[in-house]
Structure formats: structure tokens, C-alpha cells
C-alpha positions in Angstrom: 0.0 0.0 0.0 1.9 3.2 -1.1 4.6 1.5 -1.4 4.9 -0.1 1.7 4.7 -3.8 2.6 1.8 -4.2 5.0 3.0 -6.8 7.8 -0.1 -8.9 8.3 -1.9 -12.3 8.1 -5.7 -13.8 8.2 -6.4 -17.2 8.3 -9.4 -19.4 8.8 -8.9 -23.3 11.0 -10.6 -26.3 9.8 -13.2 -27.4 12.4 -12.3 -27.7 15.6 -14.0 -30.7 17.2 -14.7 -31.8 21.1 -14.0 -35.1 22.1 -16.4 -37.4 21.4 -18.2 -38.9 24.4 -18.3 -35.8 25.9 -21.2 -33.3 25.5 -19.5 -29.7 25.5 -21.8 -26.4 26.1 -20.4 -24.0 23.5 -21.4 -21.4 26.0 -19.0 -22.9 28.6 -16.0 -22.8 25.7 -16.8 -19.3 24.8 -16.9 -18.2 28.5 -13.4 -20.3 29.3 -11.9 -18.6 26.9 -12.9 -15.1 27.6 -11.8 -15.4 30.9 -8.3 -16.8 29.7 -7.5 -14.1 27.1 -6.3 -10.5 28.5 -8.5 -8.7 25.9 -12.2 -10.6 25.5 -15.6 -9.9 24.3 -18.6 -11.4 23.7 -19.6 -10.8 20.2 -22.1 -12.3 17.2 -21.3 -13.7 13.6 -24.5 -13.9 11.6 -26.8 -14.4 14.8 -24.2 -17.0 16.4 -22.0 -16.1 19.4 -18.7 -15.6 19.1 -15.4 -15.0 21.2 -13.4 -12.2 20.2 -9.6 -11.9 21.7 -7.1 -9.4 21.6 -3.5 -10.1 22.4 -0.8 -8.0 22.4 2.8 -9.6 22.2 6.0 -8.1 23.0 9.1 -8.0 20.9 11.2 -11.5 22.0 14.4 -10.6 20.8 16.0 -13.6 22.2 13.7 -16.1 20.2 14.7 -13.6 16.6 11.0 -12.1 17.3 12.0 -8.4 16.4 9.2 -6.5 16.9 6.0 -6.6 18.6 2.3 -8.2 16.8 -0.9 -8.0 17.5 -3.0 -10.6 17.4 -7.1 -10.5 16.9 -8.8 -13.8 16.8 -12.7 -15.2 16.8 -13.8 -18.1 17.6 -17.3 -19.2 16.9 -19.3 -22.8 17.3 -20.8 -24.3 14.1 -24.4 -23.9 14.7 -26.0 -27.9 14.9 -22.7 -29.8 14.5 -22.7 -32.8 16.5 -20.5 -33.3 17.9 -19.3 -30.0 18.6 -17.3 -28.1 16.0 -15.7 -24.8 16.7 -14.2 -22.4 13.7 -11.6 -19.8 14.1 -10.8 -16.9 12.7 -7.2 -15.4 13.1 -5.6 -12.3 12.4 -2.2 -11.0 12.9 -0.2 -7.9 12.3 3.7 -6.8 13.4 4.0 -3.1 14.7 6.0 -2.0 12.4 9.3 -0.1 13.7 8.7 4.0 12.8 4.5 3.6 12.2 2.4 4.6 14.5 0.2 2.0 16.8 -3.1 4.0 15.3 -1.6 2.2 11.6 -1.7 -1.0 13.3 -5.2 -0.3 15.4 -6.6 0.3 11.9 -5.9 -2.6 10.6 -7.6 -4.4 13.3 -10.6 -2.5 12.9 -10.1 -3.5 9.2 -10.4 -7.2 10.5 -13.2 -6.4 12.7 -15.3 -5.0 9.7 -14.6 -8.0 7.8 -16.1 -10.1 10.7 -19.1 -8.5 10.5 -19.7 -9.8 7.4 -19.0 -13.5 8.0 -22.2 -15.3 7.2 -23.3 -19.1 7.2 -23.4 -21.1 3.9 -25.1 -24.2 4.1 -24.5 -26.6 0.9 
């Protein structure tokens, strides 16, 4: 963009899936996770709920990790899988030495709007 590389990645998992035997409230995941993460909300993808997190990680220069990221992710249940199958939905961005954290706080909100328009396809 303007000449400039723009540090970031999105990617989509396969279906997670609970172990079978077990019946798994997705609630109860949702909630667990929240709690876990230092940045969580409750959100909705196309009248499902969702877990949004928001991670901020330091620059490890001692594992080559240069510079700080961000990381934004969703998680959401499938709606009627049986067992239960959980999607996620990942996005990631390095803070970029000399641009400004509002570049990179962009770029999240870019994410967010494209979460907004996640909707189910049923074949």
C-alpha cells in the first residue's frame, strides 16, 4: 500500500471438534476462553455467538522475534454440529518499527469489519 509492505496475516482453521463422548456447552467454551484471554468480548457472527480476543505480544528478541504483533482472533461454534465443531478466525499484524500503533489499530478495525460480514453457507 503506497509502497509499503503491509505486515499482516488472516487465516481461517478447519473445524475444531470436542472429544467425542463428551457433550460440550459452547457457551462454557466461549466463556473459558474469555476469561483466559487479557483482551475478550462477547460478540455475534450472523446471529451465532462468538469470542473475540485481543492479544498483544512483546518484541522477544531472544527467540529472533524483532518486533512486537498484534494478534485479533474469533472463535465461533458451528451452529448444529454434532459433535461439537468450533471455527476460528485469526488475524495478525507486526507493529512495524517507525508507524504509529493508530496504523496498526486500523488494521484491526479492518479485520473487525470483515467479521461483520462472516455469514453461514449451508451446501
Amino acid at each position: 500500500m503506497h509502497g509499503m509492505i503491509i505486515p499482516a496475516s488472516f487465516v481461517v482453521s478447519e473445524p475444531l471438534t470436542a472429544p467425542t463422548g463428551r457433550k460440550i456447552e459452547s457457551e462454557a467454551v466461549l466463556m473459558d476462553l474469555a476469561r483466559d484471554a487479557e483482551d475478550a468480548s462477547l460478540r455475534e457472527l450472523d446471529g451465532t455467538a462468538a469470542v473475540r480476543t485481543l492479544q498483544k505480544v512483546p518484541a522477544d528478541p531472544d527467540r529472533g522475534v524483532e518486533v512486537p504483533s498484534w494478534r485479533v482472533q474469533y472463535t465461533v461454534p458451528i451452529p448444529d454440529s454434532a459433535p461439537a465443531q468450533w471455527l476460528t478466525f485469526s488475524f495478525s499484524t507486526l507493529v512495524a518499527p517507525g508507524v504509529d500503533t493508530e496504523f496498526t489499530q486500523t488494521l484491526v478495525e479492518l479485520f473487525d469489519a470483515v467479521m461483520t460480514t462472516f455469514r453461514w453457507s449451508y451446501a
